[in-house]
LOMAR-545576 format. One record per residue (C-alpha): residue number from 0; residue in one letter; x, y, z. Coordinates in steps of 0.1 Angstrom, whole numbers, padded with zeros to 4 digits. Layout:
(atom NUM; A; (X; Y; Z))
...
***
This chain:
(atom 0; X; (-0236; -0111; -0672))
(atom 1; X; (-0237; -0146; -0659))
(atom 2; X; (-0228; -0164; -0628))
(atom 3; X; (-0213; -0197; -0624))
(atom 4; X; (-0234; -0196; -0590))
(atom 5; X; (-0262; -0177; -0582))
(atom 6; X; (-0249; -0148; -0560))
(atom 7; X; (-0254; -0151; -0525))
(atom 8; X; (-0275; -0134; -0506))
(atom 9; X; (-0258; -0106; -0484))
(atom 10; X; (-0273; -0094; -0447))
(atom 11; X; (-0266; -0060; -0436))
(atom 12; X; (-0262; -0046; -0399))
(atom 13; X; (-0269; -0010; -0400))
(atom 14; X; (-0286; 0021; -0381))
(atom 15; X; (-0251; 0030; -0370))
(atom 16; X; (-0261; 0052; -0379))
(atom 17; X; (-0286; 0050; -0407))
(atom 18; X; (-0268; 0081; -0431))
(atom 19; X; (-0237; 0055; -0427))
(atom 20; X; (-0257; 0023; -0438))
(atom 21; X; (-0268; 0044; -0467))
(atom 22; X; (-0240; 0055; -0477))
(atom 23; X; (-0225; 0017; -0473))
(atom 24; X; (-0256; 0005; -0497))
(atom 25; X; (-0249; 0032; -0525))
(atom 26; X; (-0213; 0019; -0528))
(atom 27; X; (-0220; -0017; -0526))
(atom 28; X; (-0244; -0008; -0557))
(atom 29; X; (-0217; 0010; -0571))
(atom 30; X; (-0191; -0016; -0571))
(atom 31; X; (-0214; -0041; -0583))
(atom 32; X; (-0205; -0052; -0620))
(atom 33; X; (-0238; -0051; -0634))
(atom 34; X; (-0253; -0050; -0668))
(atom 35; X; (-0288; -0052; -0663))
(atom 36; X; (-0305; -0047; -0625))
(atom 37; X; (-0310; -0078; -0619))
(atom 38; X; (-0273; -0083; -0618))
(atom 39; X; (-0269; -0065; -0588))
(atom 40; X; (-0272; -0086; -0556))
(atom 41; X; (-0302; -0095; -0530))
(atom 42; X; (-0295; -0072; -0503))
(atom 43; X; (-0318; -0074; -0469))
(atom 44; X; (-0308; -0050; -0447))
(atom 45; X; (-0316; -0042; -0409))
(atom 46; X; (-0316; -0006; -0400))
(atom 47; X; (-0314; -0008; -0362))
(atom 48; X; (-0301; 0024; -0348))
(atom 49; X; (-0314; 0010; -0313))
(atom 50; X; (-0287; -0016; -0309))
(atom 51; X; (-0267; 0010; -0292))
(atom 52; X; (-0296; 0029; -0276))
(atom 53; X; (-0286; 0017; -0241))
(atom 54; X; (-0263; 0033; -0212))
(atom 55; X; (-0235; 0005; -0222))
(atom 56; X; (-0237; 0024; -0260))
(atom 57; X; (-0217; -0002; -0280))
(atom 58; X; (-0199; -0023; -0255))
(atom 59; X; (-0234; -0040; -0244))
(atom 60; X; (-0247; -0041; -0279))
(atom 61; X; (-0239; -0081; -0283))
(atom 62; X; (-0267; -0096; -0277))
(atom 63; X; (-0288; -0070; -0303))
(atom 64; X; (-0262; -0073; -0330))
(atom 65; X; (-0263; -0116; -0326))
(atom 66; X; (-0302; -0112; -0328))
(atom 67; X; (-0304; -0089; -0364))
(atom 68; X; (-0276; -0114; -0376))
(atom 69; X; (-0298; -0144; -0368))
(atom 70; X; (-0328; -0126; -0381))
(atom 71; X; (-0309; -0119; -0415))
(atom 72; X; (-0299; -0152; -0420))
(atom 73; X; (-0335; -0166; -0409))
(atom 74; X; (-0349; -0139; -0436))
(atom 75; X; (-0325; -0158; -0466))
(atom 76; X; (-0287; -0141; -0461))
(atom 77; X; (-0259; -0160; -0466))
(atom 78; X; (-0230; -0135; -0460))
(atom 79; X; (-0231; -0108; -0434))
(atom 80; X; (-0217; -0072; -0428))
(atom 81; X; (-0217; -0048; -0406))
(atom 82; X; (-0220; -0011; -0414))
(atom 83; X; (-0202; 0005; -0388))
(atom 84; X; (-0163; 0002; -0375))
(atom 85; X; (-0174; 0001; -0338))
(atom 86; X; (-0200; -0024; -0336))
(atom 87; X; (-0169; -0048; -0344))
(atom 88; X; (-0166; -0053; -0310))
(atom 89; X; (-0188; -0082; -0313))
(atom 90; X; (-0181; -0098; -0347))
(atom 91; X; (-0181; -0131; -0327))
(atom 92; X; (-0215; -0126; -0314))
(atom 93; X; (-0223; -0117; -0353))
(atom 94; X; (-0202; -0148; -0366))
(atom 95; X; (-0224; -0172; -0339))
(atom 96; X; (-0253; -0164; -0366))
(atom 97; X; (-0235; -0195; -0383))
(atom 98; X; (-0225; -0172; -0414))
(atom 99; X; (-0194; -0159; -0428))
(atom 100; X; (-0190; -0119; -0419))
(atom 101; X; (-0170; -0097; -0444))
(atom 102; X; (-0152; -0080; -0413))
(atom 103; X; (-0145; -0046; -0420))
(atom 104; X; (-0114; -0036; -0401))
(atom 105; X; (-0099; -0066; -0416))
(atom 106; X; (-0107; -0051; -0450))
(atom 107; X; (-0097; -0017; -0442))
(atom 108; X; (-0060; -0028; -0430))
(atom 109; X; (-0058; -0050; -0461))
(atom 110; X; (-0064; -0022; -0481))
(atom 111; X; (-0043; 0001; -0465))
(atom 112; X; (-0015; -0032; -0464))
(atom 113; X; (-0018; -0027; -0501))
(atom 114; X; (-0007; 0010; -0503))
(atom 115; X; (0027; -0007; -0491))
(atom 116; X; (0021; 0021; -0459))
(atom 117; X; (0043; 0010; -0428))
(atom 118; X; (0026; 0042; -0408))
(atom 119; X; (-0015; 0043; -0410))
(atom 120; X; (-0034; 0067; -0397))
(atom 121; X; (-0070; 0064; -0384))
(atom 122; X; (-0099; 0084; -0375))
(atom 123; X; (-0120; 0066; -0355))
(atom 124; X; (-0138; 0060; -0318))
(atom 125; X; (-0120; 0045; -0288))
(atom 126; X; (-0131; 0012; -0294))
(atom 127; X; (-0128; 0011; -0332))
(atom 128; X; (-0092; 0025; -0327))
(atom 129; X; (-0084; -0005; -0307))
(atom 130; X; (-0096; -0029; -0330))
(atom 131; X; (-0072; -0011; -0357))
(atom 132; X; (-0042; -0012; -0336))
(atom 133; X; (-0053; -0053; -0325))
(atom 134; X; (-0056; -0057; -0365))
(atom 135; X; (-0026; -0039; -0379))
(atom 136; X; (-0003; -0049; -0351))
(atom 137; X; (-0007; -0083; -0375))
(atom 138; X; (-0001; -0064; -0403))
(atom 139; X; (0032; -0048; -0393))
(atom 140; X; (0020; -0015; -0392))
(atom 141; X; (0017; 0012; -0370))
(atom 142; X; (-0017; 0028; -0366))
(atom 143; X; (-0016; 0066; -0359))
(atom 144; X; (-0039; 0081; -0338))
(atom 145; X; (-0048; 0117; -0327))
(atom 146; X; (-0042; 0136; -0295))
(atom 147; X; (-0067; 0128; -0264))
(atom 148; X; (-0076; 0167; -0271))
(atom 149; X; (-0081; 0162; -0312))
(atom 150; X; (-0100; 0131; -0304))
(atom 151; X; (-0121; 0151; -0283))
(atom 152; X; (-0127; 0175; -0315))
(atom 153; X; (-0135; 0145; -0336))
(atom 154; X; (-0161; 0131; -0311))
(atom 155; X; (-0179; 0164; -0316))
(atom 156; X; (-0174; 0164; -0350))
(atom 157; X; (-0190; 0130; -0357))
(atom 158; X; (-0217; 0139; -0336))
(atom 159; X; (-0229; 0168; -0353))
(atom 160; X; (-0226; 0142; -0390))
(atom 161; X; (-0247; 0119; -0373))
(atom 162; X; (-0273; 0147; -0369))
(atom 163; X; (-0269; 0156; -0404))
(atom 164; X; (-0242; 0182; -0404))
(atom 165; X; (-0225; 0178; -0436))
(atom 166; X; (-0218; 0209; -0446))
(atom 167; X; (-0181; 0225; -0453))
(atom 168; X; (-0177; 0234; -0419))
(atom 169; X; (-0178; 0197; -0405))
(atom 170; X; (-0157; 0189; -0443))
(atom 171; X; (-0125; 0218; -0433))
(atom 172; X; (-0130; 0198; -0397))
(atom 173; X; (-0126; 0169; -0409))
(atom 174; X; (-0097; 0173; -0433))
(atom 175; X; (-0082; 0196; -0407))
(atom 176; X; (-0082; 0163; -0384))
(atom 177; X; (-0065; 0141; -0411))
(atom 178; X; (-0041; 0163; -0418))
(atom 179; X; (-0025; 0161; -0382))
(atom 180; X; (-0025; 0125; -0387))
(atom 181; X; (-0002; 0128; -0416))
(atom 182; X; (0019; 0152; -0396))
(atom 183; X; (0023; 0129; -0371))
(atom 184; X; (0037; 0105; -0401))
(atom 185; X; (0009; 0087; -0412))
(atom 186; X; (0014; 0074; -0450))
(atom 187; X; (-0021; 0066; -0456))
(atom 188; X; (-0054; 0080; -0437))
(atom 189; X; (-0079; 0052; -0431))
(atom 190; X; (-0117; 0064; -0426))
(atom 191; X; (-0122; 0040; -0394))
(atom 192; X; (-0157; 0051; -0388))
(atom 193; X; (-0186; 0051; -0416))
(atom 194; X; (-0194; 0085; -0408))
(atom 195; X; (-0159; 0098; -0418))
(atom 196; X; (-0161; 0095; -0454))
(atom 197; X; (-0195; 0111; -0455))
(atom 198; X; (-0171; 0145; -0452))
(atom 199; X; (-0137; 0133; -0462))
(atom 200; X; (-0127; 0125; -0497))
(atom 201; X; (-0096; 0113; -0514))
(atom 202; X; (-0090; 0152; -0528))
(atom 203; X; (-0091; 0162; -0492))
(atom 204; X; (-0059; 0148; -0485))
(atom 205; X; (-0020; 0145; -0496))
(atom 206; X; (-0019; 0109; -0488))
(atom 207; X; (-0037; 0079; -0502))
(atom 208; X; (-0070; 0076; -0487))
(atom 209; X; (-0086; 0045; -0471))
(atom 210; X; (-0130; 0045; -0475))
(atom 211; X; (-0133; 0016; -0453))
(atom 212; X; (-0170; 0015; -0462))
(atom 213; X; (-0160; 0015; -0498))
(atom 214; X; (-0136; -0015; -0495))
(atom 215; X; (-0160; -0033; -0478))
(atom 216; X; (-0182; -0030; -0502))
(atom 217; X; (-0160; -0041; -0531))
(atom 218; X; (-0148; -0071; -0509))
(atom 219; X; (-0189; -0078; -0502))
(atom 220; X; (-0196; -0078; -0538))
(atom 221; X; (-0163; -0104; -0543))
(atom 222; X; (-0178; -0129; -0515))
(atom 223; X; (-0211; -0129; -0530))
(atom 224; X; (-0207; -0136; -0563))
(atom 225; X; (-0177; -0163; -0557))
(atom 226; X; (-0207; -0181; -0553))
***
């Protein structure tokens, strides 16, 4: 197929955790319309699961995430994204790169805008959840969240994915979790961290579902190839 421009180049923040960014990558190949490879798009990619290393975790991870976003666009990108619902915190740090960043909550509430849901829930961390609520409250809709004692369960839960536990006990977890979201009248279930959907699946649940990761990909393969 051809372009009316050439794609752009797209710069990825990942490591956060690398299975996540890898996961991102497969489905931004995925939902690349591609007949031949070299339709698919230049992708450079920082895998950085340092950025967080720190005793501030994610909070003090600004000045890391504005140095791999300047290092992407040095090395060639021309749109960013980030690979991981949390690090959002500092999208402006990211954005003072100079480039345009496909923000990923953003896309996720659009998408879930779309399922015409007034009720969303969303399994995420503290500070991702409060970028949802900041983000749908502009939306119109209300985000649903678990119990402090369920989100307890899910922090456990995601740390036992992010060292590789995938098997069905951390999937009946997982879709055990989502299901008290819809009990507590969520319309659609939003996967508001990137290590959510590596164990939860549309069949899993009785609502429509919400791959944030996979919407960001979709809407990172749109903004490179508008060209």
């Amino acid at each position: 197929m051809t372009h009316a421009h050439p794609p752009k180049v797209l710069g990825v923040l990942g490591g956060m955790g690398p299975a996540a960014t890898l996961d991102f990558l497969a489905k931004l190949q995925a939902a690349t319309p591609a007949a031949r490879e070299q339709d698919h798009l230049r992708v450079l990619v920082d895998i950085n699961p340092q950025v967080a290393a720190g005793d501030g975790g994610y909070e003090a991870a600004g000045p890391g995430l504005a140095a791999m976003a300047a290092g992407l666009r040095d090395a060639g990108a021309q749109v960013l994204a980030i690979a991981c619902n949390t690090a959002h915190l500092h999208a402006d740090a990211v954005r003072a790169s100079g480039l345009p960043l496909v923000d990923l909550i953003e896309t996720a509430g659009l998408a879930a805008q779309a399922q015409g849901a007034q009720r969303v829930g969303v399994l995420g961390v503290g500070g991702a959840l409060a970028l949802y609520r900041r983000a749908f409250s502009h939306q119109a809709i209300e985000a649903v969240t678990l119990d402090d004692h369920e989100q307890v369960e899910f922090m456990a839960l995601l740390y036992r994915i992010k060292h590789g536990d995938l098997g069905p006990a951390s999937r009946q977890t997982m879709a055990a979790l989502a299901h008290r979201l819809v009990g507590k009248g969520a319309q659609v279930v939003v996967a508001g961290c990137t290590e959510v959907p590596l164990v939860l699946a549309a069949a899993d649940l009785t609502v429509p579902f919400v791959d944030a990761t996979e919407a960001l990909a979709r809407r990172c393969v749109s903004a490179c190839l508008e060209g």
